[in-house]
N, C-alpha and C positions, 0 to 999 in steps of 0.2 A: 246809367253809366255816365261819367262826369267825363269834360274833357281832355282834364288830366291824365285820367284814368285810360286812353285812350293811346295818348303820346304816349306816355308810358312805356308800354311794350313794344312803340313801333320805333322808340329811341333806343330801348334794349335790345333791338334785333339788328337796327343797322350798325350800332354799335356791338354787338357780336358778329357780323357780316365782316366790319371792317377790322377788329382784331385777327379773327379769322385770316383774312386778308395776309394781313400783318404778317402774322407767324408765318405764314406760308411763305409771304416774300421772305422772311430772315433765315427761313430754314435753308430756305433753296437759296440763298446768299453763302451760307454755310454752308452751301455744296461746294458751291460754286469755288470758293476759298478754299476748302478742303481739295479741293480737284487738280488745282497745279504743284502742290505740296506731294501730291499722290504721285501726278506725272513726273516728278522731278524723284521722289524714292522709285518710279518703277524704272528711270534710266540709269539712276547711280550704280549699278552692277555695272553695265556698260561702260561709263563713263570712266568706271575705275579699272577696268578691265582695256580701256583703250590707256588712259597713264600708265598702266602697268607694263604695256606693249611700247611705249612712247619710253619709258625708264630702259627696259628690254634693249632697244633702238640703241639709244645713248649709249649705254655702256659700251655695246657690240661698237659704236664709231671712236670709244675713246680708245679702243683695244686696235682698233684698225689705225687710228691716228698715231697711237706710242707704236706698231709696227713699221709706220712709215717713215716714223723719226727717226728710228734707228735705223731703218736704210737709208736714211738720207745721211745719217752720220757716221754709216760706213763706207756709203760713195763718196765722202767727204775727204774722209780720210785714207782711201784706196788712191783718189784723184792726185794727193800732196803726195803718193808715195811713187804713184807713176814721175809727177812733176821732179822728184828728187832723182827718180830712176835717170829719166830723160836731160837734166841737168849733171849729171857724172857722166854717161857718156857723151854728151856734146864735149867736156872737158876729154874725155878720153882721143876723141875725136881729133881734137886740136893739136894736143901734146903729139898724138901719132902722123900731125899732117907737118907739126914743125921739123919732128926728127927726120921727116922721107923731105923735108926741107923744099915741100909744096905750097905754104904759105911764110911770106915772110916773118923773122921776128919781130916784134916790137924795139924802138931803139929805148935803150935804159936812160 
């Protein structure tokens, strides 16, 4: 047996050793890779189940928002109708405190 003959096998072996190697790290790289793609499809129900909840929310506050506009803009307008109220009798007020001639007139 030469001594070629010798290396030979023992270079074909550590080099199957270290391919072996090899694959093994890449596969399991490939998990590894594969693994938060996985984690991320097994949350997206969730995820999309909580936007949908979060959509849900919003609408329900844009509904509560437009009911409070509009009482805000019927106390708006209930407010200018007392103010109008309350500005005709102040006028009533006067006119009946000139004629009982409780308050002086104005000179012209």
């Amino acid at each position: 047996m030469s001594w070629a003959s010798f290396i030979s096998p023992m270079v074909w072996g550590i080099a199957a050793a270290f391919l072996d190697s090899y694959f093994h790290w890449i596969n399991g790289m490939s998990e590894v890779a594969d693994e938060p793609i996985n984690i991320v499809l097994e949350h997206l129900p969730e995820m999309r189940a909580d936007v949908a909840a979060i959509r849900e929310e919003n609408r329900e506050m844009k509904a509560r928002q437009a009911a409070v506009e509009d009482m805000f803009s019927f106390l708006v307008s209930a407010i200018t109708r007392l103010q109008h109220s309350f500005d005709r009798l102040t006028e009533r007020v006067e006119r009946i405190e000139k004629r009982l001639g409780l308050i002086d007139a104005p000179a012209p």
